[in-house]
Backbone as CSV, one residue per row, in Angstrom:
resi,resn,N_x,N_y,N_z,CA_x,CA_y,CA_z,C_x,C_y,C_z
1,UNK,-15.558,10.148,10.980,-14.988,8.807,11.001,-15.918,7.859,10.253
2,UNK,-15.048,6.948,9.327,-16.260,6.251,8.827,-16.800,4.776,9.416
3,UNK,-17.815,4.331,8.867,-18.402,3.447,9.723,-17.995,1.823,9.084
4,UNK,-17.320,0.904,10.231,-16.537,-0.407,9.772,-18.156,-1.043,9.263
5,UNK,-17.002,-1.792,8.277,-18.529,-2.714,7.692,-17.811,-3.404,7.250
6,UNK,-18.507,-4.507,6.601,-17.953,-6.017,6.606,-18.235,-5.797,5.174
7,UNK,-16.926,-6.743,4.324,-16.950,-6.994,2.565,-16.700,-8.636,2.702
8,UNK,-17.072,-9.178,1.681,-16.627,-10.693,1.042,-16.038,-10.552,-0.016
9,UNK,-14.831,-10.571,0.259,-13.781,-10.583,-1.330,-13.613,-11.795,-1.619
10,UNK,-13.366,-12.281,-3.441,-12.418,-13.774,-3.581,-11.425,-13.465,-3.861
11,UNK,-10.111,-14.243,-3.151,-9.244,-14.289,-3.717,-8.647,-16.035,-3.975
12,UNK,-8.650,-16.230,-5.404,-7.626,-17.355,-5.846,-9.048,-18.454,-5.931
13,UNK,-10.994,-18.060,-5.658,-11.647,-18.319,-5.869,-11.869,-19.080,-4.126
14,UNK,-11.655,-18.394,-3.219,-11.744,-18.290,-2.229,-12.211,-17.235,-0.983
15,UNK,-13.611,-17.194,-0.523,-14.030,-15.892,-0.004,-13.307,-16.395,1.331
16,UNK,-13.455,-14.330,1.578,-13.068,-14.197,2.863,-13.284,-13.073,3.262
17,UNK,-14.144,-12.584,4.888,-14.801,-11.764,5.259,-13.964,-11.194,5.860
18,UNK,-14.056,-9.060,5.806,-13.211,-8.706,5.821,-14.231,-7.557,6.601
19,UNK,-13.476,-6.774,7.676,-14.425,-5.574,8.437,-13.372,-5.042,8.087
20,UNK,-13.463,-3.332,8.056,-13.075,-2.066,7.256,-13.692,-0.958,7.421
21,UNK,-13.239,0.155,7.763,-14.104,1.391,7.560,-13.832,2.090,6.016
22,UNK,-12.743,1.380,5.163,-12.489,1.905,3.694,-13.861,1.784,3.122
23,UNK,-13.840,2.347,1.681,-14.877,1.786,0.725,-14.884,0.837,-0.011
24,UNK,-16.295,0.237,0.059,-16.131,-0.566,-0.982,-15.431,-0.845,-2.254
25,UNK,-15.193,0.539,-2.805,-13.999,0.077,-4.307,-12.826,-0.273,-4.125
26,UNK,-12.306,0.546,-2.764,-10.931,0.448,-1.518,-10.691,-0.904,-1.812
27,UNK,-11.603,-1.666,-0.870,-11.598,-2.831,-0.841,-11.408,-3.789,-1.951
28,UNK,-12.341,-4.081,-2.590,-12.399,-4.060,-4.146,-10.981,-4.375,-5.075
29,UNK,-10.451,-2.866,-4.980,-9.612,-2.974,-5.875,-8.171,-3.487,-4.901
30,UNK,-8.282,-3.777,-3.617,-7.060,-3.917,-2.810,-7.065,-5.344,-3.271
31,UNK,-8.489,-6.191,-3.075,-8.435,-7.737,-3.206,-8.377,-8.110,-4.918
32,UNK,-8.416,-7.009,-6.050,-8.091,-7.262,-7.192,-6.556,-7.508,-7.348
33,UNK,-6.012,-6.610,-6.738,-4.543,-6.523,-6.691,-4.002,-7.352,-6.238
34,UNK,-4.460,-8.329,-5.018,-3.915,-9.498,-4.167,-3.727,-10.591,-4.924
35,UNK,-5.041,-10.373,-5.825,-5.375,-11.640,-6.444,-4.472,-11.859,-7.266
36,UNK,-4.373,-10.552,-8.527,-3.717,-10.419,-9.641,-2.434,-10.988,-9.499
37,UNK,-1.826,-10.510,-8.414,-0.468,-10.773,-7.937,0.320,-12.216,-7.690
38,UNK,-1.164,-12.768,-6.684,-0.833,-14.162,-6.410,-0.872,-15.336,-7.691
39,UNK,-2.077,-14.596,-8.371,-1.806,-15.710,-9.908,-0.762,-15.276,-10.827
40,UNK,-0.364,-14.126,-10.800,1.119,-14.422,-11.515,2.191,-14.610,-11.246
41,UNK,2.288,-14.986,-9.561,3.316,-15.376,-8.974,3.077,-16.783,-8.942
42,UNK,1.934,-17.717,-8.938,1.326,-19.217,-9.114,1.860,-19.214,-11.105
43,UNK,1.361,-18.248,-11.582,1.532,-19.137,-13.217,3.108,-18.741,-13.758
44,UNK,3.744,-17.675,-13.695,4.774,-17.327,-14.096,5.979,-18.043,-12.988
45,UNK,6.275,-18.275,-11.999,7.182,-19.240,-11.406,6.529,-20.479,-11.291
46,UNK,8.007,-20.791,-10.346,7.592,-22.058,-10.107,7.020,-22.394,-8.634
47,UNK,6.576,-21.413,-8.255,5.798,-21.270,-7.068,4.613,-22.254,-7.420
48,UNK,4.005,-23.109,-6.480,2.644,-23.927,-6.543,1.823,-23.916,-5.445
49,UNK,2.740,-23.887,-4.457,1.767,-23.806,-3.146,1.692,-22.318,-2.805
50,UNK,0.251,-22.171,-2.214,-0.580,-20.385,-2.249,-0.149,-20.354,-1.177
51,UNK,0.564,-20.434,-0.151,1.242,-19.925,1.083,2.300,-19.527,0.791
52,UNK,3.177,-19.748,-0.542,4.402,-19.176,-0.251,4.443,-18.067,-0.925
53,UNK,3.071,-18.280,-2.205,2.866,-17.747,-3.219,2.261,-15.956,-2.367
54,UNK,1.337,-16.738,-1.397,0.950,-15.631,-0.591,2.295,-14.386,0.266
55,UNK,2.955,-15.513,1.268,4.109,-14.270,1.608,5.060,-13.812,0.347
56,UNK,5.400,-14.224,-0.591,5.844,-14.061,-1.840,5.394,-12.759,-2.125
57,UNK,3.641,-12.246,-1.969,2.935,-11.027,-2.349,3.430,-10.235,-0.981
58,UNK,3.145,-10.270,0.046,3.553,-9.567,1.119,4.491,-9.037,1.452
59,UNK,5.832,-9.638,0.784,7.176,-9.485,0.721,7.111,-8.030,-0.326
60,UNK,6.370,-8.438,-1.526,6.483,-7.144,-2.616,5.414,-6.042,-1.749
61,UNK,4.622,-6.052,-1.216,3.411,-4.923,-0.520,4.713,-4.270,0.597
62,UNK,5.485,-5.301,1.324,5.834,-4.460,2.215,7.084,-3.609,1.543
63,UNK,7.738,-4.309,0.648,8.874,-3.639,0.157,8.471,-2.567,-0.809
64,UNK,7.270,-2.175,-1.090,6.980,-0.895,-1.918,6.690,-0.392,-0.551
65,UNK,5.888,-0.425,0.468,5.443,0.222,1.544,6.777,1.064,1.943
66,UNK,7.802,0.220,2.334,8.868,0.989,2.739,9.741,2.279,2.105
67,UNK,9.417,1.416,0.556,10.482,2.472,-0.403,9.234,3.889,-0.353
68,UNK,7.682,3.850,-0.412,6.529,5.213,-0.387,7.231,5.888,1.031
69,UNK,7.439,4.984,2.088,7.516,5.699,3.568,9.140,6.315,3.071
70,UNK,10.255,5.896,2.627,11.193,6.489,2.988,11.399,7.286,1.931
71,UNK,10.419,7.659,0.688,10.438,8.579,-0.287,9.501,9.693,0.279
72,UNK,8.870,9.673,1.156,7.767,10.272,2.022,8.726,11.221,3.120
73,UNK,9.437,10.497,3.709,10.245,11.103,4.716,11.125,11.864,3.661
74,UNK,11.791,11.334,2.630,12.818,12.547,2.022,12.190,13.955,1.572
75,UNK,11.136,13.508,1.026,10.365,14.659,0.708,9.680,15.707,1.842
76,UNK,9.443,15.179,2.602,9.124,16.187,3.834,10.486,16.903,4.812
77,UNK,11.735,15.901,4.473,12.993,16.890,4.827,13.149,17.614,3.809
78,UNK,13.091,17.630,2.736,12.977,18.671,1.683,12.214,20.059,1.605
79,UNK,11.236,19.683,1.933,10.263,20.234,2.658,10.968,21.174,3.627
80,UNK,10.473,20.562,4.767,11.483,21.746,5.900,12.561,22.066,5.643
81,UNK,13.545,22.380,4.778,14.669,22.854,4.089,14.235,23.831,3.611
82,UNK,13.336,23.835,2.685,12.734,24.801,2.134,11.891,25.995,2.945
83,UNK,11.127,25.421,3.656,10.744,26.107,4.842,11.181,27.271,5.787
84,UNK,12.532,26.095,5.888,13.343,27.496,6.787,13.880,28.177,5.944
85,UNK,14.032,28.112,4.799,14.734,28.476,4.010,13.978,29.764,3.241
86,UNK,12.822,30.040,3.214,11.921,30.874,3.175,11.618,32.083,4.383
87,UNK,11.627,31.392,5.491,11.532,31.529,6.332,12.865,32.639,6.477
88,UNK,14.176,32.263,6.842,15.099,33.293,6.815,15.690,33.927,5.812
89,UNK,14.591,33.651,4.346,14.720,34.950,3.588,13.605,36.302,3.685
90,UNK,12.822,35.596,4.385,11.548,36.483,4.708,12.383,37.204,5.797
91,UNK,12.790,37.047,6.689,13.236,37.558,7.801,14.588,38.599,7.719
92,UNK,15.124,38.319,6.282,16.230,39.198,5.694,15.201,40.663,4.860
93,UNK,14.048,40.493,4.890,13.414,41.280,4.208,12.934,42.607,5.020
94,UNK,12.495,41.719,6.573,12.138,42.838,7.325,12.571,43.891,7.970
C-alpha cells in the first residue's frame, strides 16, 4: 500500500494542498489536465466565472468516467462469453 503524502498543485494560478497515496507525476499530470481544461473552457466560451467553468470540467471527467466504466463492463461480459464458451468446448473434448 502506498504511503499518502501531501502535493501543492496550481491550478488557474491558484495552489491547493492535496493528500494522495498516487505519485507525484499522477498528481502532476491530473492537475495539468484540470488546468488545461478549465482555461479552454474560460478562453474558448463564454464561460468567465471559474465555478461554472470548474463544474463545466467535472461534467466532462464524469461523463468520460462513465462511458470507461460502461465500456469496461461490456468488455468483461464479453469476456465471460468467451469463457464459457471455451469452457464447454473444452468439455466437448473430454
Amino acid at each position: 500500500m502506498n504511503e499518502t503524502k501531501r502535493y501543492t498543485v496550481s491550478i488557474l494560478g491558484e495552489s491547493y494542498t492535496l493528500l494522495s497515496d498516487d505519485t507525484e507525476e499522477h498528481i502532476l499530470q491530473t492537475a495539468r489536465m484540470v488546468n488545461s481544461l478549465l482555461k479552454d473552457i474560460l478562453e474558448k466560451t463564454s464561460v468567465t466565472d471559474t465555478k461554472r467553468a470548474a463544474v463545466l470540467v467535472a461534467f466532462r471527467f464524469a461523463s468520460k468516467l462513465i462511458r470507461v466504466e460502461t465500456n469496461k463492463a461490456e468488455q468483461e461480459g464479453m469476456c465471460n462469453k468467451l469463457i464459457d464458451l471455451i469452457d464447454e468446448k473444452s468439455e466437448m473434448l473430454d
